[in-house]
Residue frames as qw, qx, qy, qz and C-alpha x, y, z in Angstrom:
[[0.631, -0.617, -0.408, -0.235, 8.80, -5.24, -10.61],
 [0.052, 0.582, -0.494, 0.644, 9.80, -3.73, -7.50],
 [0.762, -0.510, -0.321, -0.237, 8.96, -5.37, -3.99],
 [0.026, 0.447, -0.545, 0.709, 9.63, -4.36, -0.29],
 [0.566, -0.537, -0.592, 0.201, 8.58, -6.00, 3.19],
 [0.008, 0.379, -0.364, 0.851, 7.94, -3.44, 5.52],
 [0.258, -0.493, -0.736, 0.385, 5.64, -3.44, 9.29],
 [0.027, -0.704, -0.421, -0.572, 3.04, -0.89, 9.28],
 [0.466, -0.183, -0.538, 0.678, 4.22, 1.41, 11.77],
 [0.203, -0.215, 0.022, -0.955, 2.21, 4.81, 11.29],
 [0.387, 0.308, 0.598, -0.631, -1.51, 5.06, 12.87],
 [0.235, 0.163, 0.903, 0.320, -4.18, 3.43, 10.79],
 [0.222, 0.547, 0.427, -0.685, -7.67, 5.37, 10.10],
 [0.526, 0.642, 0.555, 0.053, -10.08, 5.88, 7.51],
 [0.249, 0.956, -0.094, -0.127, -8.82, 9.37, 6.27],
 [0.188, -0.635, 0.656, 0.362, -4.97, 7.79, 6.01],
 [0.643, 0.268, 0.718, -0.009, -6.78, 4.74, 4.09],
 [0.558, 0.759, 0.336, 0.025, -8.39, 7.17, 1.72],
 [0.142, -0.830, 0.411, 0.349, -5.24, 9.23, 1.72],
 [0.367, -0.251, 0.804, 0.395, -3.02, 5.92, 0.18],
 [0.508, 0.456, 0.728, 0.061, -6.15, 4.96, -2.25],
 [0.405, 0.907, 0.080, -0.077, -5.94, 8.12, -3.79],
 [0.054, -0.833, 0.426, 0.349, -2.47, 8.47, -4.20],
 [0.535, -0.033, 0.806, 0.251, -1.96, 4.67, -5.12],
 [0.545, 0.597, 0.588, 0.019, -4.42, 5.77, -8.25],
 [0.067, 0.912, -0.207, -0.347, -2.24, 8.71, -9.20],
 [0.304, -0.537, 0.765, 0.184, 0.36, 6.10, -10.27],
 [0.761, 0.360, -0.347, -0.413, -0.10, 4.07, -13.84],
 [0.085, 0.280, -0.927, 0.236, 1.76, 1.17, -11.87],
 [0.795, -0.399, -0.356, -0.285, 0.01, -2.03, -10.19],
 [0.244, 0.405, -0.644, 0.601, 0.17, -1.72, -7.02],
 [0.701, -0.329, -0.576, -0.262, -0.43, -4.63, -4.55],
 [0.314, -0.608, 0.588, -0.432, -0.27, -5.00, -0.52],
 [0.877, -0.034, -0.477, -0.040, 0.07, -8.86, 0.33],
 [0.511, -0.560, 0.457, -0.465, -0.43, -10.19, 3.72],
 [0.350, -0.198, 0.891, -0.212, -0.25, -13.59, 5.10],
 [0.453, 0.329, 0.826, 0.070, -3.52, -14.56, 4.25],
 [0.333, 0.807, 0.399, -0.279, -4.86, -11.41, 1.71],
 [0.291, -0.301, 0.221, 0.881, -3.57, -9.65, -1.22],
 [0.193, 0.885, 0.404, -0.126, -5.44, -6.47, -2.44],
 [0.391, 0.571, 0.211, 0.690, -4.93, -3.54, -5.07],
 [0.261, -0.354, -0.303, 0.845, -3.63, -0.63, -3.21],
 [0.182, -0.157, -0.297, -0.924, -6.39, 1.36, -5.44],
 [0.480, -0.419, -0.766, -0.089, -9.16, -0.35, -3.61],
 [0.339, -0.381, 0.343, -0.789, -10.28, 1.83, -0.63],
 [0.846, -0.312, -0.060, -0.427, -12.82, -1.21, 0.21],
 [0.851, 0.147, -0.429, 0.265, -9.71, -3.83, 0.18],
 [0.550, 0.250, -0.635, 0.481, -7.89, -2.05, 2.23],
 [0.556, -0.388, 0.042, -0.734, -10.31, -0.86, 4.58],
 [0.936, -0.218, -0.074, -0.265, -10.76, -4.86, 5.28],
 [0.944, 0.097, -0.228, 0.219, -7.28, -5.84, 5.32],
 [0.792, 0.156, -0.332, 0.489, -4.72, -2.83, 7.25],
 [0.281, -0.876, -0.184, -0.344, -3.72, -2.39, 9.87],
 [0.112, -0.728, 0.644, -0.207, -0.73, -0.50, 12.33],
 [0.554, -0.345, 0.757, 0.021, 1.85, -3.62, 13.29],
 [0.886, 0.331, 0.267, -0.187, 0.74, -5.64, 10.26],
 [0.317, -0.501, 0.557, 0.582, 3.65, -7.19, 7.98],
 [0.765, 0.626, 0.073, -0.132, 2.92, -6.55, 4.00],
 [0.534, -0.041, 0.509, 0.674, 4.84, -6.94, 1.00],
 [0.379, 0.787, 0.090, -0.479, 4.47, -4.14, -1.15],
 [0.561, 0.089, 0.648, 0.507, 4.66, -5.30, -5.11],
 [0.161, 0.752, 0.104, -0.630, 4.67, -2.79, -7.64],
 [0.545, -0.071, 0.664, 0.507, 5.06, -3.18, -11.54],
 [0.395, 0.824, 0.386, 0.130, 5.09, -0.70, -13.97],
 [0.538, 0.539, 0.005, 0.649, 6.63, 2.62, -15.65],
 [0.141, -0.673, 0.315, -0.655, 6.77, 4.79, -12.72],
 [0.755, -0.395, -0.515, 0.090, 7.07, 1.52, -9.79],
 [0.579, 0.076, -0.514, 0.629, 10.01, 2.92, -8.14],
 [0.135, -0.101, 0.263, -0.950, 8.08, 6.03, -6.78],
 [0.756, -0.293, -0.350, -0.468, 5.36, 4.46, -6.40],
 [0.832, 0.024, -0.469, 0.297, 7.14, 2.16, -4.18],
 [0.324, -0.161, -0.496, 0.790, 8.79, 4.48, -1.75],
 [0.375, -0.421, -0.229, -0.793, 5.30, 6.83, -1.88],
 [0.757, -0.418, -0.260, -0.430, 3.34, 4.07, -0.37],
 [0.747, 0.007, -0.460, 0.480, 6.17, 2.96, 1.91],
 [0.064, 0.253, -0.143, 0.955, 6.26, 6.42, 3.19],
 [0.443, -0.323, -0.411, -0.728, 3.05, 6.33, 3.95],
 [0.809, -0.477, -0.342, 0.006, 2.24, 2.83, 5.89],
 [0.591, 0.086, -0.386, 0.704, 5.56, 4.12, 7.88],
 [0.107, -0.443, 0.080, -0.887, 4.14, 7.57, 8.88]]
């Protein structure tokens, strides 16, 4: 299992939402975002739709045969 704290620094918006939800589903990992009070499946478009946004601190937890890219993918991402 991989896991990283990072602060969502890129611009938030439906099309960058659907952007991570599809890529997070490209990836045979689980792969979670966990906030303070929420933690949702980065494969969820509705989850995260309700739960992120720019400035926010997650923990991204990944666990499976391909985590590590997975892991700096979606890191890459909430950063942009």
């Amino acid at each position: 299992m991989r896991v990283k704290d990072v602060t969502i620094t890129g611009e938030i918006n439906l099309k960058k939402l659907m952007e991570l939800a599809e890529i997070a589903n490209q990836y045979e990992s689980d792969i979670h975002l966990v906030g303070e009070t929420f933690k949702i499946d980065a494969k969820s478009l509705m989850g995260l739709l309700a739960s992120i946004r720019t400035g926010l601190n997650v923990t991204i937890m990944v666990k499976g045969e391909d985590e590590e890219l997975a892991l700096k993918t979606i890191k890459t991402l909430l950063m942009a």
